[in-house]
C-alpha positions in Angstrom: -59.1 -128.8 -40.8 -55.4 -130.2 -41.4 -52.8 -129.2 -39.2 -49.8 -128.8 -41.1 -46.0 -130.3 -39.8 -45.1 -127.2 -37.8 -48.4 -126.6 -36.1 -48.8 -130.3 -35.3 -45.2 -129.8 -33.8 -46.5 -126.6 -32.0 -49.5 -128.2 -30.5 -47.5 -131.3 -29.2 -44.8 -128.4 -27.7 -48.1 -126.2 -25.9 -47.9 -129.5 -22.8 -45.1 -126.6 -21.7 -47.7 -123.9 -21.3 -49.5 -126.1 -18.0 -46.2 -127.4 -17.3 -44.9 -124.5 -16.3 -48.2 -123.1 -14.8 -48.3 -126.5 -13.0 -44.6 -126.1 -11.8 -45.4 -122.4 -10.5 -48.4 -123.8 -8.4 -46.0 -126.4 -7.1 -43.8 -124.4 -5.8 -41.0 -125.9 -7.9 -37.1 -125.2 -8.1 -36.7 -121.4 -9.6 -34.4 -122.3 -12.6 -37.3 -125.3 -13.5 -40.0 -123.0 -14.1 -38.0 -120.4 -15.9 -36.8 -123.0 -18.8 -40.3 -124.1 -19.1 -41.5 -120.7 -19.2 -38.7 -120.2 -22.2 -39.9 -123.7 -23.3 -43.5 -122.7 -23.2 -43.4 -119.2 -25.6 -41.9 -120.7 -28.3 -45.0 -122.9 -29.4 -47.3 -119.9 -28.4 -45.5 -117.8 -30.3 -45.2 -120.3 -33.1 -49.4 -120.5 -33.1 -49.1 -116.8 -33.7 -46.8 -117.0 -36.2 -48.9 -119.4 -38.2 -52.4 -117.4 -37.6 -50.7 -114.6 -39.0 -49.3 -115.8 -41.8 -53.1 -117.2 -42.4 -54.1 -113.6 -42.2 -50.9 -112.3 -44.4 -52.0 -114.6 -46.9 -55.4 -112.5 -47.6 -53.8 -109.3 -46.5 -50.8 -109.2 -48.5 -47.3 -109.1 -47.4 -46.8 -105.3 -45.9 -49.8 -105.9 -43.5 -49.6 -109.4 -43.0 -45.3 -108.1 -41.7 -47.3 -105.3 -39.3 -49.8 -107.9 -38.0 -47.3 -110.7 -37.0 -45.0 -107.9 -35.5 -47.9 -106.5 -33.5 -48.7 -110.4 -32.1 -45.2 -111.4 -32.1 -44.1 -108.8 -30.5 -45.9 -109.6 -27.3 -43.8 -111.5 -24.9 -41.1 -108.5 -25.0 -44.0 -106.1 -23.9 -45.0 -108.5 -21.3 -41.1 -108.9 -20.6 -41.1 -105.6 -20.3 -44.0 -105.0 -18.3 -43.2 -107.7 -15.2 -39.9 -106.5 -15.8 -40.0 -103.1 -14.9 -42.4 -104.1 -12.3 -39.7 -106.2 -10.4 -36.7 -104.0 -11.0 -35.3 -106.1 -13.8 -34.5 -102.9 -15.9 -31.4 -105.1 -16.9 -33.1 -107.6 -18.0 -35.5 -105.6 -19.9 -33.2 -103.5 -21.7 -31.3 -106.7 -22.9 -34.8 -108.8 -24.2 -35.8 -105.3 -26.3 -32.6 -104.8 -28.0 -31.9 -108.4 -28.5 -34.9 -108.8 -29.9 -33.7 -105.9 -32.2 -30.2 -107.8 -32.6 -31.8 -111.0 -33.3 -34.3 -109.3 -36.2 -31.5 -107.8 -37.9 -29.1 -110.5 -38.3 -30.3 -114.2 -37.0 -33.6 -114.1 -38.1 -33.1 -112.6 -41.6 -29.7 -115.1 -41.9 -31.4 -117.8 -41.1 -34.2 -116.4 -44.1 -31.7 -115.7 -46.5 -29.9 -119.6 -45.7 -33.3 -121.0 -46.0 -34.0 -119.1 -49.3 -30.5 -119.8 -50.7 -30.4 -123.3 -50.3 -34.1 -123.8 -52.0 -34.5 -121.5 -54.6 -30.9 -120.8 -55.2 -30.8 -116.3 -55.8 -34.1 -115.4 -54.7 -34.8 -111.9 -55.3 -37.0 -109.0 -53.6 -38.3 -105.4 -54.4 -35.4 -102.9 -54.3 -37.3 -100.5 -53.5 -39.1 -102.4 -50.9 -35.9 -103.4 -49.4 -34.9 -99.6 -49.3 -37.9 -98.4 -47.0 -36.8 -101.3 -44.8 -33.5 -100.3 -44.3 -35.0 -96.5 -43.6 -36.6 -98.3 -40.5 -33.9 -100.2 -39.2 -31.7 -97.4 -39.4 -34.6 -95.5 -36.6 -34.3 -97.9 -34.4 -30.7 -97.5 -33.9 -31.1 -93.8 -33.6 -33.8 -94.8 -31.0 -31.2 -96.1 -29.0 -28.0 -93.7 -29.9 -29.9 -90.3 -29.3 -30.8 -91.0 -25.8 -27.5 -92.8 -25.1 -25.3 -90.1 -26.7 -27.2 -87.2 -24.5 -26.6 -89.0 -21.8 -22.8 -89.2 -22.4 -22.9 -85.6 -22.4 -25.3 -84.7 -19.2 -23.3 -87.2 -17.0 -19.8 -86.3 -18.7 -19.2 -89.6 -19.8 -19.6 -91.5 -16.7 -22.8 -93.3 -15.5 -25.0 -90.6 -13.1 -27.7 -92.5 -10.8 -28.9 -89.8 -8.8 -29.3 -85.6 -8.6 -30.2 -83.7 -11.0 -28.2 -84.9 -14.3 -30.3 -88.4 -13.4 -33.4 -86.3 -13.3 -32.0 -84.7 -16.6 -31.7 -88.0 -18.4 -35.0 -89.4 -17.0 -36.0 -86.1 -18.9 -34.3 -86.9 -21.9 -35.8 -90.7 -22.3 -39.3 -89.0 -21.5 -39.2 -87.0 -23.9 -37.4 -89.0 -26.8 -40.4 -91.8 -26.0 -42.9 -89.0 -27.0 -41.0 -88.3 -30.0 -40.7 -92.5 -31.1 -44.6 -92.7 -30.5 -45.5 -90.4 -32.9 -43.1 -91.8 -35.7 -45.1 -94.9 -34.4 -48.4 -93.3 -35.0 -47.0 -92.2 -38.4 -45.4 -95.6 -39.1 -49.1 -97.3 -38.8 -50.9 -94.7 -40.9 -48.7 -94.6 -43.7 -48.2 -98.5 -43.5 -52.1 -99.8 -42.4 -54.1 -97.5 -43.8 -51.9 -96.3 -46.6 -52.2 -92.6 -46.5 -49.6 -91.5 -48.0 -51.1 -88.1 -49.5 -53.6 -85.7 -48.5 -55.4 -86.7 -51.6 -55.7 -90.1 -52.3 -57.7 -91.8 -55.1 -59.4 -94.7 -54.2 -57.7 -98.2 -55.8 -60.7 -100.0 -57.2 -61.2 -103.1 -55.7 -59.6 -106.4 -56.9 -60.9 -109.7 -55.9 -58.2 -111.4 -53.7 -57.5 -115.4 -54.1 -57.5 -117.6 -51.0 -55.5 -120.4 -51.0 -57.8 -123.8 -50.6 -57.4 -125.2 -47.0 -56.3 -121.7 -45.1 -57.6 -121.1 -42.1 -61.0 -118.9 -41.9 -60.3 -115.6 -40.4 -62.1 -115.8 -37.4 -60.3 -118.6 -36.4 -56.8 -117.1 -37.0 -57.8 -114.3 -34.6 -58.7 -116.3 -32.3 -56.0 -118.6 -32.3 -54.0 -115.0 -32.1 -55.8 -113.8 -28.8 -55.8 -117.4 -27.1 -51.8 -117.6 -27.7 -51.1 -114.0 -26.1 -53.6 -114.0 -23.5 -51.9 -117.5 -22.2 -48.7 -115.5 -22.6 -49.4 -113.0 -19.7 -48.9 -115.7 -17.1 -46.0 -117.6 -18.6 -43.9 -114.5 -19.2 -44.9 -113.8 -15.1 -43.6 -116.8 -14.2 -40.1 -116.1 -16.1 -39.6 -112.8 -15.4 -40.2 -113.9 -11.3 -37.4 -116.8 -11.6 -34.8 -115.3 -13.7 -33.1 -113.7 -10.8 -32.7 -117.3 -9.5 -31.7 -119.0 -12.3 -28.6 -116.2 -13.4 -27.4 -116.5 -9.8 -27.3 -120.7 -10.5 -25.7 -120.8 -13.8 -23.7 -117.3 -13.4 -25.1 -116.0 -16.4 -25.5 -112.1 -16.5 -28.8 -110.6 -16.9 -27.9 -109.1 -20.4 -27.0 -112.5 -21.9 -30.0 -114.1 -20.4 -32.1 -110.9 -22.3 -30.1 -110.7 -25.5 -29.7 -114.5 -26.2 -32.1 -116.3 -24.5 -35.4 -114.6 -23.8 -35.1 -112.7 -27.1 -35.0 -115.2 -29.2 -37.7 -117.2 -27.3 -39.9 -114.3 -27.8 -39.0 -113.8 -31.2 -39.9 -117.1 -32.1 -43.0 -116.2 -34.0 -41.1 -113.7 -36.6 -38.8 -116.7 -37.2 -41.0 -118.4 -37.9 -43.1 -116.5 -39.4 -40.3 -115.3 -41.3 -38.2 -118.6 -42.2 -41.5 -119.9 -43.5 -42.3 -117.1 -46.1 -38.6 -117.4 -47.1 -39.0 -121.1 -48.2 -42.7 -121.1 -49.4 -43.7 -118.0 -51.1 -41.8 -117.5 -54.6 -43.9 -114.6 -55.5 -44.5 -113.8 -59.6 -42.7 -115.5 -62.0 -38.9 -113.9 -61.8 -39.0 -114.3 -57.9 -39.9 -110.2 -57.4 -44.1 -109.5 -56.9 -46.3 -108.5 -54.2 -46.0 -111.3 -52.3 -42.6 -112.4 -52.9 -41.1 -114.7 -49.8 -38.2 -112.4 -49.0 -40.0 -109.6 -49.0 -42.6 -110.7 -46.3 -39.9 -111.9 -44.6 -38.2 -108.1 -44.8 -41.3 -107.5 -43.6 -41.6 -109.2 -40.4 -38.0 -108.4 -39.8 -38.2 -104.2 -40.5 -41.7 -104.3 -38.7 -41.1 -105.9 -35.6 -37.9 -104.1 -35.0 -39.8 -100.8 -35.7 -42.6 -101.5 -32.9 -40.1 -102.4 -30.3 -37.9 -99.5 -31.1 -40.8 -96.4 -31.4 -43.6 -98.3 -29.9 -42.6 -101.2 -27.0 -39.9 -99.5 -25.8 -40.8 -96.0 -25.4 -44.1 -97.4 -23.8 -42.0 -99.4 -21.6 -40.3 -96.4 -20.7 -43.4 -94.0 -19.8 -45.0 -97.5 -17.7 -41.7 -97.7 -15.9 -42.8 -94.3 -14.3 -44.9 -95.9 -12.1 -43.1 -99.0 -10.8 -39.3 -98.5 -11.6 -38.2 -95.9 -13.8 -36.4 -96.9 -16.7 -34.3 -94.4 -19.4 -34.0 -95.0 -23.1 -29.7 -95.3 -22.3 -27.6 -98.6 -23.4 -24.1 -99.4 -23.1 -22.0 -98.8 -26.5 -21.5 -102.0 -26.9 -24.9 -103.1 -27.4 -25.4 -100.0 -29.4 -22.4 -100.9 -31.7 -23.6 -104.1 -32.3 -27.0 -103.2 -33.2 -25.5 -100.8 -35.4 -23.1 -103.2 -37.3 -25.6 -105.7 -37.5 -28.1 -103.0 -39.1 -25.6 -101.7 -41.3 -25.0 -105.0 -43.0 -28.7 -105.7 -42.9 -28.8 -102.7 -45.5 -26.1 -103.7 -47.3 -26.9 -107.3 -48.2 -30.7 -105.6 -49.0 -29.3 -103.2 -51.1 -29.5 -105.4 -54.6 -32.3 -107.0 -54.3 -31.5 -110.3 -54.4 -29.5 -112.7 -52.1 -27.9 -115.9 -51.6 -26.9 -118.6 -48.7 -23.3 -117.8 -48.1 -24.6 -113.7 -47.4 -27.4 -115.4 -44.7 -24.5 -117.4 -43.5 -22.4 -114.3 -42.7 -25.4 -112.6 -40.6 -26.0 -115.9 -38.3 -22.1 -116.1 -38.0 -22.0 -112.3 -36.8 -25.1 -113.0 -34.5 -22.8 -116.2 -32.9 -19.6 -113.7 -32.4 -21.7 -111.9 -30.7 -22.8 -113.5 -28.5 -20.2 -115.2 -27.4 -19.0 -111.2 -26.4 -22.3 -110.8 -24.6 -21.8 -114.0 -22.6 -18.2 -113.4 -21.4 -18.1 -110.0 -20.3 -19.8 -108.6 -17.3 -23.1 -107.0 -16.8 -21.3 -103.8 -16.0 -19.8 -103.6 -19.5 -23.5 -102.8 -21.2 -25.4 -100.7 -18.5 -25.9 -97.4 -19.9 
């Protein structure tokens, strides 16, 4: 079997994975081990992000989306699992709305650029596009319900203790309840495509495999390798980021937001950027398998799970380590919430150019650059 470019690329970049395992049984410097733990997802998840595009390319683009969120999605559980674990609630709060951040705008930018500059207007399913924006638009009400009762339990100042803390611990409980059943709902409407009480049975269609894909077995297996070797790398950086923010003088939300994020969202880019460039769909640009709307896909359906699934799980797990509450600072809230909204406007025609991707990365970068100057105690909730 042929590797292609990217996977021999990914298989070169996987030295980081004992590198950094090697550097944690060495005892070496703190800020060492945490940029070859960053270092070190990125091919992992890249492997993930090609065994499920294997898999997407016999499943069709809405499952082959849910699949490479489920996988992809892994380092910010694992983030979020160490994290809470240490007391990095911080830090964990920042990596699962970056990753949210960076779905909505530098992912699908870099996916509309991509598409742009190859195949000049490529279009997508309207209606397709439409259900996606429905979803993106939950997860900033995942984040905006919580935060808003809040406001108005703690009378618009941050409460830490008594009982408006026990009220807001409460409050996230219960909201996590409420985001795991739209989760539930999410993966039987979307996997198993009930969508009625009484569905007729499709009849069966054969489905073409592209010559030279990877058998399925070996794509999930490639996908269990990749996020079992996760579990120790995403230890290791979650146990020297403390180190490395009081080195550089970075805040723990930038280090989230930007840079642990994005690492773990390197297989939707991926993932994502690839479908963009490669997939033209039916003649016309618009069909089942269309390149933009896989990418749509990735981007609606890893935000989704991280917004009624990771992070409400991350919430109820917190219980017993550190507990954490579904509240965010308004500023990360209105940036998710710009970001989302011209998601859903640029998705709203059904096709899209270069200069519209250009303007997504460009409001990612501004963005940025406001998460990395001002303090941490600008965004804690």
């Amino acid at each position: 079997m042929r590797l292609s470019g990217e996977n021999r690329v990914f298989a070169i970049l996987v030295v980081f994975v004992p590198a950094t395992l090697a550097s944690s049984w060495l005892k070496w410097p703190p800020s060492v081990q945490f940029f070859l733990a960053v270092a070190a997802v990125i091919p992992l998840a890249g492997l993930i992000g090609s065994a499920t595009e294997e898999l997407a390319n016999r499943l069709g683009a809405r499952t082959g989306g849910l699949l490479n969120a489920t996988f992809g999605n892994a380092p910010d559980f694992l983030v979020g699992f160490f994290g809470v674990q240490r007391g990095l609630i911080p830090l964990v709060k920042a990596t699962l709305i970056g990753a949210l951040i960076s779905n909505s705008a530098l992912i699908m930018g870099l996916c509309y650029i991509s598409a742009g500059l190859i195949h000049g207007k490529p279009k997508f399913r309207r209606a397709e596009a439409g259900h996606h924006s429905v979803l993106m638009l939950l997860t900033v009400a995942a984040v905006l319900f919580p935060s808003s009762g809040a406001m108005a339990i703690c009378g618009g100042t941050q409460c830490t203790e008594g009982g408006a803390a026990q009220q807001v611990q409460v409050l996230s409980i219960g909201i996590s309840a409420a985001l795991l059943v739209a989760y539930v709902g999410y993966i039987v409407f979307s996997i198993f495509g009930v969508e009625s009480w009484r569905r007729p049975k499709a009849a069966a269609t054969p489905r073409k495999v592209a010559s030279g894909t990877w058998p399925t077995w070996l794509s999930v297996s490639v996908l269990v390798a990749a996020t079992g070797l996760l579990i120790p790398i995403v230890d290791i950086l979650t146990g020297t980021v403390g180190a490395v923010t009081k080195v550089l003088g970075w805040t723990d939300v930038f280090v989230g937001i930007v840079i642990v994020a994005n690492a773990g969202n390197a297989a939707e880019a991926y993932a994502a950027i690839s479908a963009a460039i490669r997939r033209r769909g039916s003649p016309g640009g618009v069909g089942e398998d269309s390149g933009l709307d896989l990418a749509l896909g990735i981007a609606s359906a890893s935000s989704i799970q991280i917004a009624t699934f990771i992070l409400p799980l991350v919430v109820l797990l917190s219980l017993f380590f550190n507990p954490m509450t579904l509240v965010f600072g308004w500023v990360e809230i209105a940036i998710l919430g710009l970001m989302v909204l011209v998601f859903n406007y640029i998705a709203h025609d059904g096709e899209s150019n270069w200069l519209e991707g250009l303007q997504l990365v460009v409001l990612y970068a501004m963005a940025a650059i406001v998460i990395f100057v001002l303090p941490s105690t600008a965004f804690s909730g």
